[in-house]
C-alpha positions as CSV (number, residue, x, y, z in Angstrom):
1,X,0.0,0.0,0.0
2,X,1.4,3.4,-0.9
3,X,0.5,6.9,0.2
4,X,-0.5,9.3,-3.2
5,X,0.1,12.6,-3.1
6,X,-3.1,14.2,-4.4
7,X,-3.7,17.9,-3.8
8,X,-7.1,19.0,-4.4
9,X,-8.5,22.7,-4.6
10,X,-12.1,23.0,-2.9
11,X,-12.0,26.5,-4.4
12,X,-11.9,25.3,-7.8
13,X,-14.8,25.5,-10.1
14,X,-14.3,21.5,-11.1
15,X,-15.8,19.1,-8.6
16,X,-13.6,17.2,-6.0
17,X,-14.5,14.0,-7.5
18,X,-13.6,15.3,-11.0
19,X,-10.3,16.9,-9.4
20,X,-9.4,13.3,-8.3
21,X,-10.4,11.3,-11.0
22,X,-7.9,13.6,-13.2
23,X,-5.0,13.4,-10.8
24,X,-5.2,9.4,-10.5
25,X,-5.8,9.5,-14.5
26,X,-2.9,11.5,-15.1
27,X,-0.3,9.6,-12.2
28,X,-1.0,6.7,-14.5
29,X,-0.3,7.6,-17.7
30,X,2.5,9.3,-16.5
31,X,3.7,6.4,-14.7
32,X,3.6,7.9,-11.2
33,X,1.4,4.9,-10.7
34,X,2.4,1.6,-11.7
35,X,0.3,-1.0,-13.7
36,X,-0.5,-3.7,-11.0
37,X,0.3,-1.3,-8.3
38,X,-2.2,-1.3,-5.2
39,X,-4.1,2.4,-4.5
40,X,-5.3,3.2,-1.2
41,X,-8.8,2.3,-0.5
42,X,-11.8,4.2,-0.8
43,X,-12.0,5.1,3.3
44,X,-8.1,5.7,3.8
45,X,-8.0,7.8,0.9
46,X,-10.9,10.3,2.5
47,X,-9.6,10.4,5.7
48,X,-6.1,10.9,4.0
49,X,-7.5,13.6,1.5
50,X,-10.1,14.9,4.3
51,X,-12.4,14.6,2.1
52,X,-16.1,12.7,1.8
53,X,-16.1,8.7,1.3
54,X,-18.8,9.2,-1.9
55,X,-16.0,12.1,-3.7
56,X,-13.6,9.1,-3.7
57,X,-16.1,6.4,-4.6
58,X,-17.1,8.6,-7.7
59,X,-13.7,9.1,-8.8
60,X,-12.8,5.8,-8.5
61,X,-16.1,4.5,-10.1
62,X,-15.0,6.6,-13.7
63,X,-11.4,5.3,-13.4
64,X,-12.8,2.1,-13.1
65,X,-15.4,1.9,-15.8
66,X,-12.7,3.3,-18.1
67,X,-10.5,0.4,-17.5
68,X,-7.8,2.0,-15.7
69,X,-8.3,0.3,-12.3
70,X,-9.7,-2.9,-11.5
71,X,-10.7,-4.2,-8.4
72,X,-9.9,-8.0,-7.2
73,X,-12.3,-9.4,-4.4
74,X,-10.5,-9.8,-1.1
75,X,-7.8,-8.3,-1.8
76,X,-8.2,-4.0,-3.3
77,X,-7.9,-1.9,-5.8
78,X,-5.0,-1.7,-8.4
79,X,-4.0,-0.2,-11.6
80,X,-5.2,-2.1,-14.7
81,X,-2.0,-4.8,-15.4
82,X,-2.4,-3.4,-18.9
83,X,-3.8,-0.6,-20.7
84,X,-4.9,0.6,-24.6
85,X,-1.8,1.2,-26.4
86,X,-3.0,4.5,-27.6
87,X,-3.8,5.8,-23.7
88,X,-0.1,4.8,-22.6
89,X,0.9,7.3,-25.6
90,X,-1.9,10.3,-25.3
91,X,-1.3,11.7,-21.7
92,X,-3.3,14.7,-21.9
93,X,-1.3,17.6,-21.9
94,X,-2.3,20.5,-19.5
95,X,-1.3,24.2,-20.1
96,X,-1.9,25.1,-16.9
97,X,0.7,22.1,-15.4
98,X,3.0,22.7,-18.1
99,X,6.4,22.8,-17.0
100,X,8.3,25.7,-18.3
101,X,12.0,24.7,-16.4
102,X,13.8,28.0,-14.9
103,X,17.2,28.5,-16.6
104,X,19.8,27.4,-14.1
105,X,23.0,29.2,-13.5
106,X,25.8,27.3,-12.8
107,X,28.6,27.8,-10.3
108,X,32.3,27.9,-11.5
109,X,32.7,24.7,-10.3
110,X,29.8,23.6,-12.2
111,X,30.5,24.8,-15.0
112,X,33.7,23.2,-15.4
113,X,32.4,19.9,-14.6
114,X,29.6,20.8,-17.1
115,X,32.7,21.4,-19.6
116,X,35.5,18.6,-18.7
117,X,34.8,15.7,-20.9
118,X,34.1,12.6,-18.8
119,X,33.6,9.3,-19.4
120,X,34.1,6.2,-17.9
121,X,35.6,3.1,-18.7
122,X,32.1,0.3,-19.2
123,X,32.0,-2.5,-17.0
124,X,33.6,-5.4,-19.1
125,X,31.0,-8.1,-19.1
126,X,32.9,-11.2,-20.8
127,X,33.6,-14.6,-19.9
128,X,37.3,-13.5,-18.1
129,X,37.7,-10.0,-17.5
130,X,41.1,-8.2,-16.4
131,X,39.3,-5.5,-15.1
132,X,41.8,-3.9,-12.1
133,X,40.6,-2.8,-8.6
134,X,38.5,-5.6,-7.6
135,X,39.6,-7.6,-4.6
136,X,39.4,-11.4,-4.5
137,X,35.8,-10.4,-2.7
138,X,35.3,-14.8,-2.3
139,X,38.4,-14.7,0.3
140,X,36.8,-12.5,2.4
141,X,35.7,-13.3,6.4
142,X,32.2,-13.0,5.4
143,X,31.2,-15.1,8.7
144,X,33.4,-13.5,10.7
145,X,32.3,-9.6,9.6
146,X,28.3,-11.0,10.1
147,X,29.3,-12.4,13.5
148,X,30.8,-8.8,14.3
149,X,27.8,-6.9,12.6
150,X,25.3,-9.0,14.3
151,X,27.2,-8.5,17.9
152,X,27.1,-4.7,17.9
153,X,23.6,-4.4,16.6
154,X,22.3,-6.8,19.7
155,X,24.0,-5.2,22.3
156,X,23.0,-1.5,22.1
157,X,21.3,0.9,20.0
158,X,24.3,3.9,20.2
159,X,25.2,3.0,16.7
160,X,21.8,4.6,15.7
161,X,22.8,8.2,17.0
162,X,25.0,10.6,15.7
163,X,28.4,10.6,16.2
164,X,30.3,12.7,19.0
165,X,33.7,12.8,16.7
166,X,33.7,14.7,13.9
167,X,37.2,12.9,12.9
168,X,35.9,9.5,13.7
169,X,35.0,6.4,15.9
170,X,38.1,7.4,18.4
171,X,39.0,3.6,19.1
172,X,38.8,3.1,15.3
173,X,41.3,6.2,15.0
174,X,43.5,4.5,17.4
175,X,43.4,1.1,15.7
176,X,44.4,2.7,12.5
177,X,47.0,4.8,13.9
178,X,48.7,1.4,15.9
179,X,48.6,-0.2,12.3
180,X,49.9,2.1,10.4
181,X,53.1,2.5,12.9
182,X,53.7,-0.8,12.5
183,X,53.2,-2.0,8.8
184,X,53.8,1.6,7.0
185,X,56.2,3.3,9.3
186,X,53.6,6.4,9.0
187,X,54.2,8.6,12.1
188,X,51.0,9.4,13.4
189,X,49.1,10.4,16.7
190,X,45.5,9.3,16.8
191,X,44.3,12.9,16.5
192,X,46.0,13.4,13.3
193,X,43.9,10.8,11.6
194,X,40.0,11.7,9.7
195,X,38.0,9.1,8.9
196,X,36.7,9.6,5.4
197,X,34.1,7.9,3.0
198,X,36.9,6.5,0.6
199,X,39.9,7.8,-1.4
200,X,37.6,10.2,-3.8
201,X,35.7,12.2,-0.4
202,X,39.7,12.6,1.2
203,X,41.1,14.1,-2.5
204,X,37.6,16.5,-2.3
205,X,38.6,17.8,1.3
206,X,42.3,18.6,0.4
207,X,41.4,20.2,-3.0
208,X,38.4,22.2,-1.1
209,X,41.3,23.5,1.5
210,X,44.5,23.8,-0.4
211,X,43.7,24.8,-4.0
212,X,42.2,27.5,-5.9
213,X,41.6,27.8,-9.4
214,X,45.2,28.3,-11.3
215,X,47.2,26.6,-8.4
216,X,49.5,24.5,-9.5
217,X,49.2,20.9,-8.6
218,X,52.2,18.1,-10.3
219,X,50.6,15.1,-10.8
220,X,52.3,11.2,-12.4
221,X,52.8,10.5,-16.1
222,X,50.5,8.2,-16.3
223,X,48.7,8.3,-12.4
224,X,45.4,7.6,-11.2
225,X,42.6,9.6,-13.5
226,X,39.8,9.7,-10.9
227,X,42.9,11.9,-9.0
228,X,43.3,14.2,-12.2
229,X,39.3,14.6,-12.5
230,X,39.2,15.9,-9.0
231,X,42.0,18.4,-9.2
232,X,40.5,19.5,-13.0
233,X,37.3,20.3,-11.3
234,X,38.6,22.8,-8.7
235,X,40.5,24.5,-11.5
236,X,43.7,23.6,-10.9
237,X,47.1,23.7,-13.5
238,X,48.5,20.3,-13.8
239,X,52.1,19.4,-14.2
240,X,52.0,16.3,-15.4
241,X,56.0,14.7,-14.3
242,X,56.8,11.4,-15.8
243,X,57.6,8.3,-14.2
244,X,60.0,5.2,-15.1
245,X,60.8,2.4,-13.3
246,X,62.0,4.5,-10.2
247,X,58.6,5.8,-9.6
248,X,58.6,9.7,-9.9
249,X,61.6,11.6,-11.9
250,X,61.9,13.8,-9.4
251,X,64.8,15.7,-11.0
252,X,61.8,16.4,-13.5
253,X,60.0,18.0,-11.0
254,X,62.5,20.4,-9.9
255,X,63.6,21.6,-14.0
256,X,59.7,22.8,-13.8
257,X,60.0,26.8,-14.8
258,X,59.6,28.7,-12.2
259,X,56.0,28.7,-10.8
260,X,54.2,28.3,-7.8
261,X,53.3,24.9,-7.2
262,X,51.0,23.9,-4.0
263,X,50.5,20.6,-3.9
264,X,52.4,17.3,-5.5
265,X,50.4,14.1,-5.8
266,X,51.7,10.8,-5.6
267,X,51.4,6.7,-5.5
268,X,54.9,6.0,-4.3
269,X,54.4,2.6,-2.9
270,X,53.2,1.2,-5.7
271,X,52.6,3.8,-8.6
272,X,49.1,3.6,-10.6
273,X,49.1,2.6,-13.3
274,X,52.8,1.3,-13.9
275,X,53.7,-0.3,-10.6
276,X,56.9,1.0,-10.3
277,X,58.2,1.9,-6.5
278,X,59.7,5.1,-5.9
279,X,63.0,4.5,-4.6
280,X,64.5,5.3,-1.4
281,X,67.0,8.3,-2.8
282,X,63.8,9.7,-4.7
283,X,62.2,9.6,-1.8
284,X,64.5,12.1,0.2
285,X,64.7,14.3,-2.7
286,X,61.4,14.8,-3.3
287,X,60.8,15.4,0.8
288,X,64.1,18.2,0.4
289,X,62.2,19.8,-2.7
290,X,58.8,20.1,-0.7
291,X,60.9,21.7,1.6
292,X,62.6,24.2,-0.2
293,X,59.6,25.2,-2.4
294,X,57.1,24.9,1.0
295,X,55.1,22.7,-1.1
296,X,52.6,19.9,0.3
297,X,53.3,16.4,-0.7
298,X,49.7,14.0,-1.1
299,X,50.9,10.3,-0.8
300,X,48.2,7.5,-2.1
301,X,49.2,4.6,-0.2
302,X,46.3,2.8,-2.1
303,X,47.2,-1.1,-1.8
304,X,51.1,-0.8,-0.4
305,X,50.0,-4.4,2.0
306,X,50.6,-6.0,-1.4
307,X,54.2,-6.3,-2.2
308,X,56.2,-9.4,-3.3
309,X,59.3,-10.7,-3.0
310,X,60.5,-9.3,0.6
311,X,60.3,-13.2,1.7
312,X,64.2,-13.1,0.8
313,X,65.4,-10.9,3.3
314,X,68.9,-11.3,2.5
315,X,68.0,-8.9,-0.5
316,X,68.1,-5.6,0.1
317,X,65.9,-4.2,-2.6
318,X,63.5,-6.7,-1.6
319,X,62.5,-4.8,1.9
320,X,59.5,-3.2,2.4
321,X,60.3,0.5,1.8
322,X,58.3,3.0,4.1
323,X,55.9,5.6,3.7
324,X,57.1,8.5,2.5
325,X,55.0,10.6,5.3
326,X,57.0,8.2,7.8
327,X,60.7,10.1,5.9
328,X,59.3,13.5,6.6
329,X,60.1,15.6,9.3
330,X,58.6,19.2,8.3
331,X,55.5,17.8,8.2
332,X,54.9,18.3,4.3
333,X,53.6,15.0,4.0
334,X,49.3,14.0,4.1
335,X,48.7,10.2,4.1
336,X,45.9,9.2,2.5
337,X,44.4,5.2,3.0
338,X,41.8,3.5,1.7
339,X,40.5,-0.2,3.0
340,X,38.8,-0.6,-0.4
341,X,41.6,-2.8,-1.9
342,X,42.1,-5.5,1.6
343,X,39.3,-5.6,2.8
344,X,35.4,-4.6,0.2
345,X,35.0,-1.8,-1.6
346,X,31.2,-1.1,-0.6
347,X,32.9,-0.5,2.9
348,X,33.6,3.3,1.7
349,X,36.1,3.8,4.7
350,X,39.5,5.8,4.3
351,X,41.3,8.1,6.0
352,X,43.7,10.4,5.9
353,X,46.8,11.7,7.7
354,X,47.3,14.9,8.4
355,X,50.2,17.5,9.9
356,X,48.3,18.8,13.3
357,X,48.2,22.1,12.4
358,X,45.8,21.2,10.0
359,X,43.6,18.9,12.1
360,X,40.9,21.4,13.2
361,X,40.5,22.4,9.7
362,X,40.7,19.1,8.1
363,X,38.0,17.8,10.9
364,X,35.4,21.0,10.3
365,X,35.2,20.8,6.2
366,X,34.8,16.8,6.7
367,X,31.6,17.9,8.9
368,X,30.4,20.1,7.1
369,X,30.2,17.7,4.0
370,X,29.0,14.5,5.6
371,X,28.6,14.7,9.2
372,X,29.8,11.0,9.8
373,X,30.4,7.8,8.5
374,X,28.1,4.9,9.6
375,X,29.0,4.5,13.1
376,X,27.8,0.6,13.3
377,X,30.8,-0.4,10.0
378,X,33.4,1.9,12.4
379,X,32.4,-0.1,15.3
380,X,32.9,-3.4,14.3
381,X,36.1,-2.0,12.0
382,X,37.7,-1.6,15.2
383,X,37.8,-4.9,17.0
384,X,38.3,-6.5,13.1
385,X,41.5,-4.2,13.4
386,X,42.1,-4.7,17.1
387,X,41.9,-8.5,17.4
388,X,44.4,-9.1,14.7
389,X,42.0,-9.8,11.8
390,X,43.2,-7.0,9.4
391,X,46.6,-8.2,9.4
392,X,45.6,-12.0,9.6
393,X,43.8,-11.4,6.3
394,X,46.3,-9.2,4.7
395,X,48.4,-12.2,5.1
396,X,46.4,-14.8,3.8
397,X,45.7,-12.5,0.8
398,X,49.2,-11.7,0.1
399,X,49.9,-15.3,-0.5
400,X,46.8,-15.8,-3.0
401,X,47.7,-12.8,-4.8
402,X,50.7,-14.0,-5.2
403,X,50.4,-17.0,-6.3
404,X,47.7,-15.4,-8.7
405,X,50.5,-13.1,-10.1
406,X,53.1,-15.5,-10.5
407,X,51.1,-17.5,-13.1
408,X,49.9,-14.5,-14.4
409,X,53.3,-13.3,-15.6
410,X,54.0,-17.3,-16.3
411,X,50.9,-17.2,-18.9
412,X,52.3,-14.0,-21.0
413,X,55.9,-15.3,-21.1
414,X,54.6,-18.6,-22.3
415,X,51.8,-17.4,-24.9
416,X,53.4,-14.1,-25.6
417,X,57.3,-14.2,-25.1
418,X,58.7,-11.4,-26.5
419,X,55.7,-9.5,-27.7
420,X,54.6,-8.8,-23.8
421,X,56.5,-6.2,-22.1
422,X,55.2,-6.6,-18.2
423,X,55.7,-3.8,-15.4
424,X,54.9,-3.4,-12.0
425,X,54.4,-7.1,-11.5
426,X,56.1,-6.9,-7.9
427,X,53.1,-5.6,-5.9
428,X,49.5,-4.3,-5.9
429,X,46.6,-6.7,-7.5
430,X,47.4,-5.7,-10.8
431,X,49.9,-5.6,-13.8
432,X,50.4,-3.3,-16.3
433,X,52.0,-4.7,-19.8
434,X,52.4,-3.6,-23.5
435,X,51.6,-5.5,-26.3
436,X,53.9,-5.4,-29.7
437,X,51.1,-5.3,-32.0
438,X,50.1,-4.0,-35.5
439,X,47.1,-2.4,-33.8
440,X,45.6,0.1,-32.1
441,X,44.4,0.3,-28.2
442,X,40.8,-0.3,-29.9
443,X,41.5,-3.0,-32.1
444,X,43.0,-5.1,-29.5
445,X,40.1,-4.6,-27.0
446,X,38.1,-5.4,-29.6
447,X,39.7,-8.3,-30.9
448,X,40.4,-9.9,-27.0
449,X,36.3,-9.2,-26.3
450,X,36.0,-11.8,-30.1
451,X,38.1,-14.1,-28.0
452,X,35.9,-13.8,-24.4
453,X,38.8,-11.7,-22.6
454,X,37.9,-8.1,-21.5
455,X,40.9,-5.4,-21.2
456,X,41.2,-2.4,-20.0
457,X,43.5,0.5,-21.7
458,X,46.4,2.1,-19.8
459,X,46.0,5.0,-22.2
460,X,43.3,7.2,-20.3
461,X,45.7,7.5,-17.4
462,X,48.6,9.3,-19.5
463,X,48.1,13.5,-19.8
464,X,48.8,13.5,-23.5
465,X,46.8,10.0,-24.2
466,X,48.2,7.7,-27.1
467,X,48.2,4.6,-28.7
468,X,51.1,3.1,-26.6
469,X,49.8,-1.2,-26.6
470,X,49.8,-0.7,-22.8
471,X,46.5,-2.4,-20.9
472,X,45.9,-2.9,-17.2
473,X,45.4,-6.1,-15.9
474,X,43.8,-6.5,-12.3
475,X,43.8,-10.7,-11.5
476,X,42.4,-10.1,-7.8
477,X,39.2,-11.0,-8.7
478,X,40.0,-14.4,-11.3
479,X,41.4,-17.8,-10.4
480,X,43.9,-19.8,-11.8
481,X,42.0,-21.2,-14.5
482,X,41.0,-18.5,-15.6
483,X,44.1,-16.5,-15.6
484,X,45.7,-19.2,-18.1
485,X,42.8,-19.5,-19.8
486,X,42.1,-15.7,-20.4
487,X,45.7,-15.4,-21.2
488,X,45.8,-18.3,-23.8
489,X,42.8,-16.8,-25.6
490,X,44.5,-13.6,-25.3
491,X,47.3,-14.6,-27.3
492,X,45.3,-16.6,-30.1
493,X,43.2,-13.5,-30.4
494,X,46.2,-10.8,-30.9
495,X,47.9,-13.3,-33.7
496,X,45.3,-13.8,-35.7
């Protein structure tokens, strides 16, 4: 049963029961009202509409006769399962409810969203797709999270309430802060930390404080698009710097021409889209630039749980390398953290970092655009942090994707050999690699979805975007099979 919302004018010179008939006639052809939908009865609607039982009974009576409700003993009214073809496309048209839309005047923000061509890449729906970003979501504790959900919503009601923190659950700050001291290095108090609602809400609050339109903002060549769409919207200049197996040329960065930049944004433990780690010595320089030019530095630790290859400790390289915010001792450095990538994406919980000075700040803007995050997710968050859970399944994951990406790489050496050029492969849940081809990006998309396989471009992530044979390959989300079989098709599809 649903409530209508009928407004009738006792001053008008058309009777009430006419008035109704034509808003019910006119909800229907609209399709306010749904065919087989159930309408209030004849005594709920007066008493609803304040009007007389009989004005509702007359209306309905027309509406009835004219085969746009029906009535089914025991059980109501409801809107005719089907009507004349030539009703459904005849709605009458009434000047005086003719809408005649206001223009609309669009902020400057608006209006360069209005103008910034944006598109997004379409879900890949194909037998095996190497879409990147999905976690393996089939490995996840579902039992375990429900047993936590269920235990928090049983034993009090607090988590309906609004939230005291602006920041955050304070025991979920605290979990997070202990956690990051001891996988990331990241030098943090409690208080430093916001909770946000993911990676794209944290880039919104720093681009709201620190930029205005014309600021310059250096971004990675190639680096994350959704990133560069953010700081386009607020107006911002981009330096785009490139990036090579180092991770950020940083000597790049300081041959810029003399300008004013505010902000530098980077993936340094594992760079989107390449993979690439930014070395230890580019680390320091880039923390000594900041300095120099009094520039802030926005590290997007986005997935650094997953790296490979630090099982041989004897090997230097092989050590996990740590944040850069955990280098930095002029406080140039914002964190930023998502739990998107280990634990579900529909969790929408990140959080960010920040130098203490900007704390109050940082905490009022993230009010005033969302008051909170769902304090019930926070709370059970917290003991899945506390109790040793995140790191157990971190663990656990690490191994599978692992193994995942070891026959990855296996597959395109064996079906591609030489015509596969693979980077990145030593962390993160995807790959990116470059095809030797005769074609074009498009023609090999095309050519793996003949095959079954779906791909993904790396070419919308470069500044100046060109055919370069480069495709991301995320594997989180596949299994063995299906790696070796998508890659086998792969390769019969590109040689044809």
């Amino acid at each position: 049963m649903i409530d209508l919302a009928i407004t009738l004018d006792s001053q008008s010179s058309l009777p009430l029961h006419q008035q109704l008939y034509e808003e019910l006639r006119r909800a229907i052809l609209s399709g306010r009202l749904l065919p087989r939908q159930k309408i209030p009865s004849t005594r709920s609607l007066a008493q609803s509409l304040q009007v007389s039982r009989t004005t509702v009974t007359q209306g309905y009576d027309r509406l009835l006769s004219e085969g746009y409700l029906e009535t089914i003993v025991g059980s109501g009214t409801y809107v005719c399962a089907q009507l004349p073809d030539d009703l459904l496309h005849s709605a009458p048209i009434d000047p005086a409810t003719t809408i005649n839309p206001l223009p609309i005047h669009l902020s400057d923000y608006g209006e360069r969203l209005r103008q910034m061509p944006f598109s997004l890449q379409p879900s890949i729906d194909l037998p095996i797709s190497f879409r990147y970003g999905q976690p393996a979501l089939q490995q996840f504790p579902i039992a375990l999270w429900r047993k936590l959900l269920s235990r928090y919503c049983l034993n009090n009601t607090a988590w309906l309430d609004y939230a005291i923190d602006w920041q955050g659950y304070p025991p979920l700050r605290d979990a997070i802060a202990n956690y990051l001291t001891r996988s990331r290095a990241v030098q943090c108090d409690p208080q430093q930390i916001i909770l946000t609602n993911g990676t794209q809400q944290a880039l919104d609050l720093i681009m709201r404080l620190m930029i205005n339109p014309g600021d310059g903002i250096a971004i990675e060549d190639p680096g994350y698009l959704s990133a560069r769409r953010v700081f386009l919207s607020y107006g911002a200049e981009l330096c785009p710097i490139p990036v090579d197996e180092s991770g950020l040329v940083v000597e790049k960065l300081a041959q810029l021409p003399d300008r004013s930049l505010r902000l530098v944004y980077v993936t340094p433990s594992h760079q989107f889209p390449t993979g690439s780690i930014l070395s230890l010595t580019r680390r320091l320089e880039l923390l000594v630039w900041a300095e120099q030019h009094r520039c802030l530095i926005l590290e997007d630790d986005y997935d650094s749980e997953y790296r490979y290859g630090v099982r041989e400790a004897s090997l230097k390289e092989n050590r996990p390398i740590p944040s850069l915010q955990g280098l930095d001792r002029n406080h140039s450095v914002i964190y930023m953290g998502t739990f998107s990538k280990v634990l579900f994406p529909s969790l929408r919980m990140g959080y960010l970092v920040v130098p203490p000075s900007l704390v109050p700040l940082v905490a009022q803007a993230k009010w005033l655009g969302d008051r909170q995050l769902p304090t019930l997710e926070q709370h059970v968050l917290t003991e899945f942090i506390a109790a040793g859970h995140l790191e157990s399944h971190i663990r656990k994951m690490r191994s599978h994707y692992d193994q995942l990406r070891q026959i990855l790489v296996h597959a395109l050496k064996t079906h591609f050999g030489d015509r596969v050029r693979v980077f990145g492969e030593k962390a993160g849940i995807h790959v990116m690699v470059q095809f030797h081809t005769p074609w074009c990006d498009a023609e090999v998309i095309e050519r793996a979805a003949q095959v079954g396989v779906g791909l993904m471009s790396a070419q919308p992530h470069y500044y100046y975007p060109d055919d370069r044979g480069e495709f991301i390959l995320g594997y989180a989300d596949l299994d063995a099979a299906q790696i070796t079989t998508g890659i086998k098709r792969l390769a019969q599809g590109l040689s044809q």
